[in-house]
N, C-alpha and C positions, 0 to 999 in steps of 0.2 A: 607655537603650534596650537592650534583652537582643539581642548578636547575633543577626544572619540567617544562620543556618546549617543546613543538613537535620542530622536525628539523625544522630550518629557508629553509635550501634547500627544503626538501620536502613539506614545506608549500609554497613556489614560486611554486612550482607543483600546488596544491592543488590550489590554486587560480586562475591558466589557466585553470586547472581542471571545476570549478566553471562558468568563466565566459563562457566557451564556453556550459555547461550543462546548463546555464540560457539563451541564445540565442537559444538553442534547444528547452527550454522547451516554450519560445515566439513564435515560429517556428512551433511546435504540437498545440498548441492553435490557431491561425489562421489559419494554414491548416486544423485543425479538423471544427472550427466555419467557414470557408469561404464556405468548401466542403459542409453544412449542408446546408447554408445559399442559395447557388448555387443550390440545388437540389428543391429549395421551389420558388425561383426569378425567374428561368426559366422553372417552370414546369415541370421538371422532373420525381418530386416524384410524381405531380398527374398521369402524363401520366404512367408512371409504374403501380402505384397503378389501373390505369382502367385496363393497359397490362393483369396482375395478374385475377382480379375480371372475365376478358371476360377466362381465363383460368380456373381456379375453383371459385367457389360459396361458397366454405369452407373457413371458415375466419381461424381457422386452420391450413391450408395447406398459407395461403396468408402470415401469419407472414416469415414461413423460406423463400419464396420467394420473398419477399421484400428482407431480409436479403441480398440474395445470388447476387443481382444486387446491392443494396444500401451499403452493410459490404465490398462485395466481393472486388468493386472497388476500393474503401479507402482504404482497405489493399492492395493492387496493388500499388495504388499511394503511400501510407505512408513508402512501402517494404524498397526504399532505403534510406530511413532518419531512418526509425527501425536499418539498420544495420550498419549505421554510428555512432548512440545513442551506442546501444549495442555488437558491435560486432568492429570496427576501432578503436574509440575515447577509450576504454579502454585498448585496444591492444597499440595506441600509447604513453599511462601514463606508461604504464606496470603495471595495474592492471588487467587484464586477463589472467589466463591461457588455456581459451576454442577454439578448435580446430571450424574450419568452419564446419565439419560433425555435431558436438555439436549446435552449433549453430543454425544449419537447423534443428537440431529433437527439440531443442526446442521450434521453430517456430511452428513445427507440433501439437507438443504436448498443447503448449500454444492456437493455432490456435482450437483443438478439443476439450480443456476441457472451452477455456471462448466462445467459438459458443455455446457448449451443454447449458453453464450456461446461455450464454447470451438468447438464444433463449427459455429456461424454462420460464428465467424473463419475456420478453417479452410476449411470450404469456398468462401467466396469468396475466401481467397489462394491457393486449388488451383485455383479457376477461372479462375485471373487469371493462373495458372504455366503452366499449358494451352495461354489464347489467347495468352499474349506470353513466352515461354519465353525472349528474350532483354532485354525491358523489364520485364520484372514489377517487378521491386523497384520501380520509379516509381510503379505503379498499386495497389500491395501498400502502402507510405508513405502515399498518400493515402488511398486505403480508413482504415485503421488513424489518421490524423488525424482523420479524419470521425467514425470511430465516438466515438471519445475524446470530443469535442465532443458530441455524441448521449449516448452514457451518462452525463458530465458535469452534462449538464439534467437527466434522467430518473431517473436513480439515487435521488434525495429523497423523490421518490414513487412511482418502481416496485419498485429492489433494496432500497434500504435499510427498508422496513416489513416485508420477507420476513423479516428477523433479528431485529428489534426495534422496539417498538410505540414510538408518536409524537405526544405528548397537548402540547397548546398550554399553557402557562404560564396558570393558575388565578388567580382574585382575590386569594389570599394573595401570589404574588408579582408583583403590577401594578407597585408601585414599581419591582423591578429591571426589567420588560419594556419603561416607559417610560423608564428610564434609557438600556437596551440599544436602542431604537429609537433614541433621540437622535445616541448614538455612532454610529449607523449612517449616518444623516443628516450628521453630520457629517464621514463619510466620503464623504458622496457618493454611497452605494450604495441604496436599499432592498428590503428585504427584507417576506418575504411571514408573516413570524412569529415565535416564537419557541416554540421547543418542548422540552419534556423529556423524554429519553429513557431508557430502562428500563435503564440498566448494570447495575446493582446485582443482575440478575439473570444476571451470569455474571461479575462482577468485584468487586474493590473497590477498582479506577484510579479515576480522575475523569479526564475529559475536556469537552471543548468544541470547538464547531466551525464554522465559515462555510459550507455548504455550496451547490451548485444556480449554476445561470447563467439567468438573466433571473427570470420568473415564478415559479421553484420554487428561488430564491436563500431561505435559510433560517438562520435562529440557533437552533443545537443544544447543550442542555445537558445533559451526564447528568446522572443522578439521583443520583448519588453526589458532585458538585461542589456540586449547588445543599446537600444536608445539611450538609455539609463544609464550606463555605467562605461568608465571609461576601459580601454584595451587592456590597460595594468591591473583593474580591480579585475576584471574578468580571467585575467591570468590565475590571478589568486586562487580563482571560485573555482577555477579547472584542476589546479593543481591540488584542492583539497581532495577534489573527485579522484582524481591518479593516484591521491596515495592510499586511494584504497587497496587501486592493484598493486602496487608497490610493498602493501601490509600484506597482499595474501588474503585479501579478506573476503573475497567471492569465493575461495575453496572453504576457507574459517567458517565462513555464514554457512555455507552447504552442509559441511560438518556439525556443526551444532544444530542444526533443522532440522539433520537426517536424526540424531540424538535425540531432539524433543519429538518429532512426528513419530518415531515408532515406541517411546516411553507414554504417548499419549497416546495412541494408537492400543496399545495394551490394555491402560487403563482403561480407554471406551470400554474395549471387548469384556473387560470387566462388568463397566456396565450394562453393557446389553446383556450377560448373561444373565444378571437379576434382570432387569426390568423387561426383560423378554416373556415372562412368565407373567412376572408378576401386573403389567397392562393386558394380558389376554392373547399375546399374538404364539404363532407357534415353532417359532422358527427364526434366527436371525436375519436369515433372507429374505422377510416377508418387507416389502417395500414400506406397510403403514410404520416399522421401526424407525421410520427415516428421522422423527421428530427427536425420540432419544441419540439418536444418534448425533444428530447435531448438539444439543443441551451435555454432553458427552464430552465431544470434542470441544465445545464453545465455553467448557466451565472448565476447562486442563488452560488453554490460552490462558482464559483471564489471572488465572492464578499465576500463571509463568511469565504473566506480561511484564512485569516488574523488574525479574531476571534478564528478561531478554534485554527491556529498553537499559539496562546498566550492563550489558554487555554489547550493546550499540556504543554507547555513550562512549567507553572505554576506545572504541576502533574509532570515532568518529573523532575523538583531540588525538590518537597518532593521527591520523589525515590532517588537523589543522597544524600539529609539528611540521608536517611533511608540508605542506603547501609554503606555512613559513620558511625553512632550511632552505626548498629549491627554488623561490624565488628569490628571497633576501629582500623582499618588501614587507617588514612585519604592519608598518602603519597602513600602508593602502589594504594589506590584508582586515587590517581592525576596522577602517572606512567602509570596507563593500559592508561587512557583517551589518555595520550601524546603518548602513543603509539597505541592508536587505531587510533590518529587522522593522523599519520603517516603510518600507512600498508595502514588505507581506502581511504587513499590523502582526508581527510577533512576536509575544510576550517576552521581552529581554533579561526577565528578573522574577520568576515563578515562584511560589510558595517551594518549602523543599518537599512536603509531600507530593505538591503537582508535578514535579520535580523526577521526583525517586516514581510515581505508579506510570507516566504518560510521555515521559519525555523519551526518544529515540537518540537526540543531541542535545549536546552540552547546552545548556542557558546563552544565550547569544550573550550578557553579561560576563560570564563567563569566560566564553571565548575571545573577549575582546579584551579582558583583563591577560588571558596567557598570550595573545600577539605583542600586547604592553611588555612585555619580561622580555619579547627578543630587540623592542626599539632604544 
């Protein structure tokens, strides 16, 4: 048997790949925290916030216009680092195949559906800063639990066909769809189909997915796995996705999110109560707080992100146990990994800091060494 190992050349890829996407991601992080920081140091966000209020008296009407000076700008400045992120830097790996037209509508489209979202959220955690200025964080947690839940379902068939179209698995592949049913079954779960999805028209990843909670629960394959990979690797790559639900790990995740959003949640309100004064504003409620509030919430993350991606890690090798045991293919399991870590350019052997701040799953190295222990 010819070692499982991803290509040496396209992992030399994968790791310029890497370090220039971890320079980016330091680059988003200080320009997002400096612009926030900037609009509260030099008074910006109060002076707007009065700008607004001498405008309408509706707090209402004040959230989308805050937005549209304070979002608007930051999208302006961040425009050509978004399209160096997404649109150059993949194009130079050659993992893209998205035309510049694609590119701009998904701007548009990205631009109109996380405004709409964004500005729902916003206004009822302003409304909820308003009436309960000294509980909010409580009623602000559970809001934001709720919606999770709610998008969760919905997403399948409201957000996710906005991006990408969504056609049910054809006669040619009935075999794998009744395979994939089966496993599903055997997990316990059912699901409402199985569907192939149009990657290929902005990528050249492969991907696959478990998606939706009850009725609009779904098996999602792009279109670039199902060419690429044969019935039995794809079996694998399903069966890691099932044993999620099989772990319990969508109540687990929920659990622990609902534990960090309202421990961070707290903290903010910690912070707004200082920094509420002390930038000049008068009130929690006053929309120009929007800046600390995010630098608030956005500097709780970064610090717990570490926790979280090593209690990802943890649920994500029971899933590749579990994909292993219920197929009993540990080699064609080690084959897709080496070959997804090859089409996606991803880094198969990361530093162990890269490792332990950034990663969500095991080292594809890794997981191809514990498929090895069951062949």
């Amino acid at each position: 048997m010819e070692p499982i190992t991803p290509d040496p050349e396209r992992q030399e890829k994968a790791r310029q790949y890497a370090r220039i996407s971890r320079r980016l991601l330091l680059i988003n992080l200080l320009l997002g925290a400096g612009y926030a920081l900037a609009w509260l140091a030099f008074g910006w966000s109060k002076q707007w916030d009065a700008t607004i209020q001498s405008l309408t008296p509706n707090p209402w009407l004040q959230v989308p216009l805050y937005l549209l000076g304070f979002g608007g700008l930051f999208y302006l400045i961040n425009l050509p680092l978004a399209w160096y992120e997404s649109y150059y830097l993949p194009h130079r790996f050659e993992l893209s195949t998205q035309t510049m037209r694609g590119w701009i509508l998904d701007q548009v489209k990205g631009l109109g559906v996380g405004g709409l979202l964004g500005l729902l959220v916003l206004e009822i955690i302003y409304a909820i800063l308003r009436a309960s200025p000294q509980t909010w964080w409580i009623w602000a947690t559970l809001f934001l639990l709720f919606l999770n839940v709610v998008l969760a379902y919905l997403a399948p068939v409201l957000l996710f066909p906005i991006f990408n179209k969504f056609k049910p698995l054809g006669e040619e592949h009935a075999d794998l769809v009744e395979r994939l049913k089966r496993l599903g079954e055997r997990a316990g779960t059912q699901v409402e189909g199985v569907y192939e999805m149009d990657m290929s028209r902005r990528t050249k990843a492969a991907n696959a997915a478990l998606t939706g909670l009850g009725r609009t629960r779904r098996i999602i394959l792009g279109d670039t796995l199902l060419r690429e990979f044969s019935p039995d690797e794809i079996e694998t790559v399903l069966a890691h996705e099932l044993g999620h639900h099989v772990h319990k790990d969508i109540p687990l995740l929920m659990a622990v999110s609902a534990l960090l959003t309202i421990v961070g949640m707290y903290l903010v309100s910690v912070v707004m109560a200082w920094g509420v004064p002390f930038f000049g504003f008068t009130s929690v409620g006053e929309v120009g707080t929007l800046p600390l509030l995010m630098l608030g919430f956005g500097a709780f993350q970064l610090v717990v992100m570490p926790l979280v991606n090593a209690f990802s890690r943890w649920r994500e090798r029971l899933a590749d146990r579990y994909a292993i045991q219920v197929t009993g293919k540990p080699a064609v399991y080690a084959a897709a990994l080496a070959r997804l870590a090859d089409q996606n350019l991803a880094e198969a052997d990361p530093e162990p800091w890269v490792e332990f701040l950034l990663y969500s799953h095991p080292p594809i190295n890794k997981r191809i060494a514990m498929a090895k222990e069951y062949m």
